[in-house]
C-alpha positions in Angstrom: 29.7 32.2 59.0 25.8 31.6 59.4 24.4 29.9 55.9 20.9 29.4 55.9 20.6 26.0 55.5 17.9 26.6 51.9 21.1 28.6 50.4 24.3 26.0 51.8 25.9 24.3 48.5 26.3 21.0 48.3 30.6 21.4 49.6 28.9 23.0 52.8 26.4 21.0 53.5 28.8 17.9 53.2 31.1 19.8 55.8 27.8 20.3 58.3 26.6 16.8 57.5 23.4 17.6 56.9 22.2 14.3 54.8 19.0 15.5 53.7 20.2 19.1 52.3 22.6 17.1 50.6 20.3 14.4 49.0 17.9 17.6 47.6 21.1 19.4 46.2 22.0 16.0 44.4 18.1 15.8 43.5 18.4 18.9 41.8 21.2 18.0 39.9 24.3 19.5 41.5 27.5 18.1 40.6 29.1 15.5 43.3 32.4 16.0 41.4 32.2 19.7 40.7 34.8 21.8 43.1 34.3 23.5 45.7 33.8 27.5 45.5 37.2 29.5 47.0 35.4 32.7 47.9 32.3 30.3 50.3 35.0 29.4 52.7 38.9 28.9 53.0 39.0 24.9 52.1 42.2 23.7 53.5 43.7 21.1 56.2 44.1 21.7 59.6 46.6 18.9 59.5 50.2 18.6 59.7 52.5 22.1 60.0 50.8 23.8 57.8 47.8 24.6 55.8 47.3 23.2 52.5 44.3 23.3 50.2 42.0 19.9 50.1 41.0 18.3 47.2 37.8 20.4 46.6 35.5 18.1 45.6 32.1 17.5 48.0 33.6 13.8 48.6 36.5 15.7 50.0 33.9 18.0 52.7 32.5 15.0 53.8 35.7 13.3 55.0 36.5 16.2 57.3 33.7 15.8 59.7 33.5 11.5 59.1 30.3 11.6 57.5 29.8 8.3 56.2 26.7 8.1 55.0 26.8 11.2 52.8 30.3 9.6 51.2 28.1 7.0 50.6 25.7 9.1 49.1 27.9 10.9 47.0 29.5 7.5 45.8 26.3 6.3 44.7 25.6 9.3 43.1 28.9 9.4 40.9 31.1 11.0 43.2 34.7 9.9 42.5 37.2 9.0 44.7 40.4 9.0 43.6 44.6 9.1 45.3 43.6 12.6 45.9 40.8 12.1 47.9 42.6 8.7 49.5 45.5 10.9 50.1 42.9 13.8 51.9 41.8 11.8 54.1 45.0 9.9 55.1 46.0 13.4 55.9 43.0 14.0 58.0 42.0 10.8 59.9 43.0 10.2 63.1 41.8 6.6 63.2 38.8 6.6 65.2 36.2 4.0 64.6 34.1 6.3 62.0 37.5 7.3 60.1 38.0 3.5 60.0 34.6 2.9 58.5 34.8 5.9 56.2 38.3 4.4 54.7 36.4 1.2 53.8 34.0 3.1 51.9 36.4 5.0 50.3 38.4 1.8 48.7 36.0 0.0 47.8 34.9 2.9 45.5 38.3 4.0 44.8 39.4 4.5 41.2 42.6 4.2 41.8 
């Protein structure tokens, strides 16, 4: 699937890391907590033995392709992260050094 990066929502752009689509979306006043759409894409984990829907909020996108400094973004722009996204991304890391920095980010916001 081929977005145009002018039309990718803010839950795609998070998955493409693309930082600066991201901080316009927020700009305009998209919703860092708002979930993802169901019909843009199939959001689920490629983890464990079988598929399972990820917590659909753009936080969530971000931790799928380590994208620090959007989560960081998003944080700082209200984005919560909660024991659903904690437990996302447990799910998804496989402790590399950016998963390891992204986990630090990710408790110090945490709300839980």
């Amino acid at each position: 699937m081929i977005v145009p990066e002018a039309q990718m929502s803010l839950h795609e752009a998070c998955y493409r890391g693309r930082l600066a689509r991201v901080k316009q979306l927020l700009d305009e006043g998209a919703d860092p907590n708002a979930p993802a759409n169901p019909d843009e894409r199939p959001w689920v984990s490629s983890a464990g033995k079988a598929p399972r829907p990820l917590n659909c909020i753009a936080i969530a996108h971000s931790l799928t392709e380590d994208h620090v400094e959007i989560a960081r973004l998003l944080i700082a722009r209200g984005g919560r992260v909660d024991h659903t996204v904690l437990r996302d991304h447990d799910v998804e890391m496989l402790d590399r050094k950016l998963d390891r920095a992204l986990r630090q980010v990710l408790l110090a916001a945490s709300t839980s």
